[in-house]
C-alpha positions as CSV (number, residue, x, y, z in Angstrom):
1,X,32.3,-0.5,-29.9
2,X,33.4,-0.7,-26.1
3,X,34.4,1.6,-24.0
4,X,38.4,1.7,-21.9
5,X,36.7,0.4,-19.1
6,X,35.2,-2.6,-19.9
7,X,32.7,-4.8,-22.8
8,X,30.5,-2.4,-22.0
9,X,28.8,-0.6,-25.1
10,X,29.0,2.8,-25.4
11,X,25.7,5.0,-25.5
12,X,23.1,5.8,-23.1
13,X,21.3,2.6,-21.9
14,X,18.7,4.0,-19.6
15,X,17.5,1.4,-16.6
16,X,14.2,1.0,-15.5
17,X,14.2,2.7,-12.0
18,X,11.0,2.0,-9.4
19,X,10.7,4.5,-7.4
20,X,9.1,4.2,-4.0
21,X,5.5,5.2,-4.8
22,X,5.3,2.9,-7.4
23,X,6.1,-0.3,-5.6
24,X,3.6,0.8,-2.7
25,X,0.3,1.5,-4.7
26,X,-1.5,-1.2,-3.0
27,X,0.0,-0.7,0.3
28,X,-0.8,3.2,0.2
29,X,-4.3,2.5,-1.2
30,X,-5.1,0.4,1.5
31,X,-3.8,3.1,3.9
32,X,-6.2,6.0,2.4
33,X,-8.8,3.3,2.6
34,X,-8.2,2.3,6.2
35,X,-7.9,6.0,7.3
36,X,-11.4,6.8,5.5
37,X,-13.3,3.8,7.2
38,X,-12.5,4.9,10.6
39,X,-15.4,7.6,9.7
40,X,-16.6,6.7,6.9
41,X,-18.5,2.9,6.0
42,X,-16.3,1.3,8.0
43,X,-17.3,-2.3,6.7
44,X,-16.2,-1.2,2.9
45,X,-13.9,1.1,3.1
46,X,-11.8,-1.2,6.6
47,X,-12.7,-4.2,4.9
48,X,-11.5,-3.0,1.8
49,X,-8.4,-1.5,2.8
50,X,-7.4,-4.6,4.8
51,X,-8.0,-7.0,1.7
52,X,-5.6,-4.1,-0.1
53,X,-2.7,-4.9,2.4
54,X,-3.3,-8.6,2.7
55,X,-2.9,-9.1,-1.1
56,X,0.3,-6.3,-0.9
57,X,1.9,-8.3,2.1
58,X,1.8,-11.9,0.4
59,X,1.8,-11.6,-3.1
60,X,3.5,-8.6,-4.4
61,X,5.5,-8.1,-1.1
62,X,5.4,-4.4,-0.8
63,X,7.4,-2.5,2.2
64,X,4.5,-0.9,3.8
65,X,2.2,-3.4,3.5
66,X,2.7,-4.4,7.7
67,X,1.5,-0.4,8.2
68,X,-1.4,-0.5,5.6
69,X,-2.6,-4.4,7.5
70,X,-2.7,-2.5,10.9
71,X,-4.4,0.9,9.2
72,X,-7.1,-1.4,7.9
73,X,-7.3,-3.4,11.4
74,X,-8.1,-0.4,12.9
75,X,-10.4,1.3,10.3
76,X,-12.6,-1.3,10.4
77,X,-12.8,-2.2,14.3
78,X,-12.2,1.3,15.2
79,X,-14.7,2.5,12.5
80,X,-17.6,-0.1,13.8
81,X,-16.5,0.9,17.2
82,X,-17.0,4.6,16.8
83,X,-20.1,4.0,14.9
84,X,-21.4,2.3,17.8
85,X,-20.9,4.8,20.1
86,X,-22.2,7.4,18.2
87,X,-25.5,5.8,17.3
88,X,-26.4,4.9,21.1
């Protein structure tokens, strides 16, 4: 059975939608990483969150991957650098 406007069958055909969120997952993991090894272990939780957004950027392609790369920069020099300071 089609419908008056077209071949298109008649019923409720429901389409997979992604929302935002889910596309990002890597991208906002590695942000929450990045932002926890600015004060926390710097060297896993930087390190970590940067290997997060490099893997986001180039193989799944996620929007806010280029934000997550520079959180994770900056956890993990910013972390070491702040540890630094406070342990001299």
């Amino acid at each position: 059975m089609s419908t008056q406007y077209g071949n298109q069958p008649v019923g409720q055909h429901h389409a997979t939608a992604r929302s935002g969120a889910s596309e990002n997952v890597l991208s906002i993991i590695a942000i929450v990483m990045g932002a926890i090894g600015l004060l926390f272990l710097p060297i896993v939780f930087g390190l970590g969150g940067l290997i997060l957004a490099v893997v986001a950027k180039f193989a799944r392609h996620e929007r806010l991957s280029t934000i997550a790369l520079i959180v994770g920069a900056v956890g993990l020099i910013g972390g070491m650098i702040l540890g630094a300071v406070v342990a001299s």
